[in-house]
N, C-alpha and C positions, 0 to 999 in steps of 0.2 A: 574413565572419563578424564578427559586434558582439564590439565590444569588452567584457570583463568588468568590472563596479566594481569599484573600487578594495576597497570593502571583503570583497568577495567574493573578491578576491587574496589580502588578509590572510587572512583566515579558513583560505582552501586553505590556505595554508604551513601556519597551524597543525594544521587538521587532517591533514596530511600526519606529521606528528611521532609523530602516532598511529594512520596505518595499519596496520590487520589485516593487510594484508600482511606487515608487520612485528613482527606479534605471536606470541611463543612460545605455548605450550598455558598456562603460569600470567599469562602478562599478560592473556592473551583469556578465563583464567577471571575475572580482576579485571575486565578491562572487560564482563563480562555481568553482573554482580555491582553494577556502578554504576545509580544510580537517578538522574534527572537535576532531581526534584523541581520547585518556584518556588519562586524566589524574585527581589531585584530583575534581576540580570543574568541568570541562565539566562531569566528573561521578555523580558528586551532581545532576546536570540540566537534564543530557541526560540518564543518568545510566550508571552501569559498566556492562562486560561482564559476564556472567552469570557463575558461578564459575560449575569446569569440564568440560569445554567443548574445543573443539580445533579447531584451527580458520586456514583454508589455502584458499590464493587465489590462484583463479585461470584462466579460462576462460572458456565461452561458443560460440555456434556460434551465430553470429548475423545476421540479416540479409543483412548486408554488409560487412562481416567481424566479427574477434571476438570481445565479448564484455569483462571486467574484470567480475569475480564472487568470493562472498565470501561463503566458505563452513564451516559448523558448525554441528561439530559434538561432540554428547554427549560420556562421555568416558564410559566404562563398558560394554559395547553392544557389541552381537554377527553381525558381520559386513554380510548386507543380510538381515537383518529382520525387520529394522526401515522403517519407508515410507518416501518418498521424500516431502518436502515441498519448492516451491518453490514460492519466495518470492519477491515483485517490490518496491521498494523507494518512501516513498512520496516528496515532492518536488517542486510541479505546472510541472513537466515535466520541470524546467527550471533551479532550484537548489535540493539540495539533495545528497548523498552519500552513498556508502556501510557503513561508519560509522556511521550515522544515524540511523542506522538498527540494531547495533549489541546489544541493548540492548532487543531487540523483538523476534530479531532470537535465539539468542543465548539463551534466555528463554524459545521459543518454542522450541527448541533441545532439551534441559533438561527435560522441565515439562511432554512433548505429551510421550516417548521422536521421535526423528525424525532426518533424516539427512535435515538441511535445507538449503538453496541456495539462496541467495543473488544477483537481476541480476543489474547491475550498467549499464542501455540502456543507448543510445545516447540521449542528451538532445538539448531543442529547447532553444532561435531560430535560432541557428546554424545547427539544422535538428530537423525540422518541423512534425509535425504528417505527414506520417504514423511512424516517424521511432522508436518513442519509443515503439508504440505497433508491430509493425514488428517483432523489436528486442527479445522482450519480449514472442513473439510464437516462433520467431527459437530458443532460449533460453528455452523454457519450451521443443522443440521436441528434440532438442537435448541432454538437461540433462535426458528427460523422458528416452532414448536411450540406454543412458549412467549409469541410475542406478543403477546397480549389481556392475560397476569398480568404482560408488562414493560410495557405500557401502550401498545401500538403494536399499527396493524389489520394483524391475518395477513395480507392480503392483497396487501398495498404493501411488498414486499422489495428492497431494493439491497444490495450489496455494492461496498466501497471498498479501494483499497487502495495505498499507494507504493512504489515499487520494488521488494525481495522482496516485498511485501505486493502489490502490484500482479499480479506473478507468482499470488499465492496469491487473491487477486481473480478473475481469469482461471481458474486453474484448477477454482477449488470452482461457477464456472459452469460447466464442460466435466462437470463431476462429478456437477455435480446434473440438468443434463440426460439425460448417460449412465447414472448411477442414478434416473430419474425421481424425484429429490428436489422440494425448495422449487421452486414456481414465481419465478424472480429476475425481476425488471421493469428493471432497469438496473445496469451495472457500470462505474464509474470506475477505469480505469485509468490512474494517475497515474506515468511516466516506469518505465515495469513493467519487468521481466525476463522476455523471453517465450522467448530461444531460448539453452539451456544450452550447447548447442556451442559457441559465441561466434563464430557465424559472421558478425555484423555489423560491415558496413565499419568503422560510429564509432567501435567500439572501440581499432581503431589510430590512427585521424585524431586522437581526444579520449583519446591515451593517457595525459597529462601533465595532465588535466583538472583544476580544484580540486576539493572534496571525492571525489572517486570517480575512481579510476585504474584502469589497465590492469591492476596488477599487482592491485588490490585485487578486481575484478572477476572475476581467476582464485583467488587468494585465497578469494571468497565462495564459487563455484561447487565449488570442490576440499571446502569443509570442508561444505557443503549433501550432495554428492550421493556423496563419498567414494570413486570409478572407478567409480559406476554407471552406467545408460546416461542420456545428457544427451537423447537426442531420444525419451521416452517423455513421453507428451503431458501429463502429471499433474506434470513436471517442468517442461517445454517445452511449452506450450500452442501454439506454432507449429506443432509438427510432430505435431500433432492430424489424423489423416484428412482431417476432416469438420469446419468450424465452421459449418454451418447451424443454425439453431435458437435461437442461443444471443441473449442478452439485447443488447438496442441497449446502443452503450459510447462513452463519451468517452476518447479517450486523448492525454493530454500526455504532451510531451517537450521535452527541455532543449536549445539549443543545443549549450552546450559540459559534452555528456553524452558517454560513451565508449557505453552503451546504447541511445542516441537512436534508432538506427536499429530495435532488438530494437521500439520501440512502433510506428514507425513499419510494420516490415515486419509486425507482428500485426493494424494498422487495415486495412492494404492485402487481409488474407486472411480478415477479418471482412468487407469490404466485399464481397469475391468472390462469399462467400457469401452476402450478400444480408441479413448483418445488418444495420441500420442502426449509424453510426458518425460521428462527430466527432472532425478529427484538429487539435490544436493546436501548434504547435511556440513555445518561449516564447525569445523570441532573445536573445541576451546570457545568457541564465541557464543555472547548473552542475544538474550533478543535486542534488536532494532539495531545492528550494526552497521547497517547503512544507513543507517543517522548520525553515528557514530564515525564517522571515517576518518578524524585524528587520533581517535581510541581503539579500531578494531584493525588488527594488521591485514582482516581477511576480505577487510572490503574494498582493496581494488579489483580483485582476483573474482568475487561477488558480481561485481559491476562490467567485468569483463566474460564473465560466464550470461550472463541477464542480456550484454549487447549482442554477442555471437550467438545465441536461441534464441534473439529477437530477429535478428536478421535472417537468418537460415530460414525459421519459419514464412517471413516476409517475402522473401526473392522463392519462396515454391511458386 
């Protein structure tokens, strides 16, 4: 196992200090309630926005109502011709933010380039699974809809997404095939949540992991799903019948990830099926490093591997 940087040590400690696992119901309503903005240090830690691109919110529908959504688009493009990429928050489903995003999105805008979309769903445990994946299909039907008046061809759809958002990635493909929704053309799963039972070995191996522990992992999944059943496929996209059909996917994972294995065993049953798939394993690095991208050396390389399998996929 590669050894972690150094500054990716420090970092753990800290973020350890502020484990959700450790958070009461009034701390974890302050830390949903934080905003992580730019400025010069949160751009050191989290990155800045990806220079040319332009940033407007706005909203999608949800499945209860609208949700916020952040739009990015790269400048110099004939408006109609970029594909849509639409994109879910990591987070545990329980924190996270459309700022959180903007260094990935707005990256993907530029590099693919792409209109991309940002969805900021309802979070648990103030609403419970279904409602982040709910959100997250009427969100993807409606901006698929919507395409041509947000300036991206209907035709050329992806969805992206990290950790819970990777999860929710995953799922709103299992969703839109089984609801013949949007036709999706590729889905980036980036170090995903794919099986809520926590049947994966890493999890015990990479208990003491930096950012992302054992505990916090049961943590996420307890306030996401609340004793619902963990193996219904819209939760668990692992324990989906059937993944034939579904969109060709890239999926990374972290060395010193306690879910490592959750991506690795979801590539292995996309591949069975006959999906096409790309599996990366990014050595040395913790979960969420492309959140990370002052901290992880391996996320441009990351973010360069996620634009060339989005594109390839895209221009078939």
């Amino acid at each position: 196992m590669a050894r972690l940087d150094l500054r990716v040590r420090l970092a753990g400690r800290a973020f350890g200090a502020v484990s959700v696992a450790r958070m009461d119901d009034a701390r974890l309503r302050r830390a949903q309630q934080q905003r992580i903005g730019h400025n010069r240090l949160t751009d050191l830690l989290f990155g800045p926005v990806a220079a040319g691109v332009e940033l407007t919110d706005g909203t999608a529908a949800g499945a209860d109502g609208d949700v916020p959504v952040r739009v990015y688009r790269p400048g110099g493009h004939t408006r109609g011709a970029l594909p849509l990429v639409v994109n879910f928050h990591g987070g545990g489903w329980t924190i996270g933010s459309l700022d959180s995003a903007d260094w990935l999105c707005s990256n993907v805008a530029v590099a693919l380039p792409a209109v991309v979309i940002s969805v900021d769903y309802r979070l648990a445990p103030q609403h419970r699974w279904p409602a982040a994946a709910e959100d997250g299909y009427a969100a993807l039907v409606d901006l698929a809809e919507r395409a041509a008046e947000l300036g991206a061809a209907p035709g050329r759809v992806a969805v992206m997404g990290d950790s819970a958002g990777g999860n929710l990635a995953a799922v709103v493909s299992l969703m839109s095939r089984d609801r013949s929704g949007p036709a999706i053309g590729f889905q980036g799963l980036l170090y995903p949540a794919t099986d809520l039972t926590l049947g994966s070995p890493s999890i015990a191996r990479n208990a003491s992991a930096p950012i992302l522990t054992r505990d916090d992992v049961h943590a996420f999944r307890d306030h996401y799903l609340g004793g619902q059943d963990p193996t219904d496929p819209y939760a668990s996209p692992l324990h989906a019948a059937d993944h034939r059909s579904l969109p060709p996917a890239l999926v990374q994972v972290a060395e010193h990830d306690p879910i490592r294995d959750d991506g690795l065993r979801y590539a292995e049953q996309l591949r069975a099926a006959g999906v096409p798939v790309r599996t990366t394993e990014y050595v040395g690095m913790p979960h969420g490093y492309l959140s990370f991208p002052g901290l992880c050396r391996s996320a441009p390389q990351a973010l360069a591997e996620l634009v060339a399998e989005m594109r390839a996929a895209l221009d078939r």
